[in-house]
N, C-alpha and C positions, 0 to 999 in steps of 0.2 A: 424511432423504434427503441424499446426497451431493452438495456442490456440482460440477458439470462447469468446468475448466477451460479455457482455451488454453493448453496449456505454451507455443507462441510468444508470446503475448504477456506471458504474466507472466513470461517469461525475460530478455524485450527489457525491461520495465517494471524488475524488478530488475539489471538490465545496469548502471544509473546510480548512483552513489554517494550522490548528495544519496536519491533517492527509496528507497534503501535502506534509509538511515539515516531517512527520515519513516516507512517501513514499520514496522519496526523499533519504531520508539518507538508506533505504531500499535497495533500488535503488544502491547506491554508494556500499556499504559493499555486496552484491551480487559477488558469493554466500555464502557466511557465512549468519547465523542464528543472531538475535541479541534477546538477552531477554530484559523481560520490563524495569526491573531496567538500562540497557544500554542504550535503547529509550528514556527512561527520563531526561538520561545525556544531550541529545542534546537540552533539553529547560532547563537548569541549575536547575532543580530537582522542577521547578516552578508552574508546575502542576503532579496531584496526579497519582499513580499505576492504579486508576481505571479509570481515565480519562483515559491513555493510552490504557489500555485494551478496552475501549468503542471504541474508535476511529479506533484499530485493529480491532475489530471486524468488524464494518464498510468497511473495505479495506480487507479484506476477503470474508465478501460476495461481493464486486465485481470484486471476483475472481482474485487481484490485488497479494495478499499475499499469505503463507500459513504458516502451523504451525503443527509442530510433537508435542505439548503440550507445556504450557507456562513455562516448564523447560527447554526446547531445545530451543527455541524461534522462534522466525518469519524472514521468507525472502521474496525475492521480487520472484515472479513465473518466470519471466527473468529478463535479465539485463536494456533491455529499453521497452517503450511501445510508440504507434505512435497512436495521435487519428487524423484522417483526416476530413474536412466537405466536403462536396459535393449536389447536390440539391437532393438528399433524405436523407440529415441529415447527422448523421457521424458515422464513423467507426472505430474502436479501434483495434490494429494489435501489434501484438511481433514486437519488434524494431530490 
């Protein structure tokens, strides 16, 4: 079964560059889990735990991530995602 998206929100959620770049690597490491402290590695420990956590949160509600608790940590819900435009806007599909 096809996951249903909100193209606004995972359009708004990938809008930001930090959370792009968490996706991203999200994305790659799928399906493995990665905790916060690992997320952080990928920006050389340059911004903080909660910054991370903000930005996860973010990319969860749009339904991009999930999380079995921030000891298990966060994966990508699949391995790719496809967003399309079309003339009523656009559409967001498992890749």
């Amino acid at each position: 079964m096809r996951k249903q998206f909100d193209g606004h929100k995972v359009c708004e959620a990938l809008s930001d560059a930090t959370r792009t770049k968490i996706f991203k690597y999200l994305l790659q490491e799928y399906p493995k889990a990665r905790k916060i402290s690992e997320i952080e590695r990928i920006f050389h420990n340059s911004i903080s735990p909660t910054t991370v956590s903000f930005h996860l949160k973010k990319l969860r509600e749009a339904g991009l991530i999930v999380t079995d608790g921030h000891k298990r940590g966060f994966r990508a819900v699949q391995k790719a995602v496809n967003i399309s435009f079309n003339n009523n806007g656009f559409q967001v599909m498992e890749g």
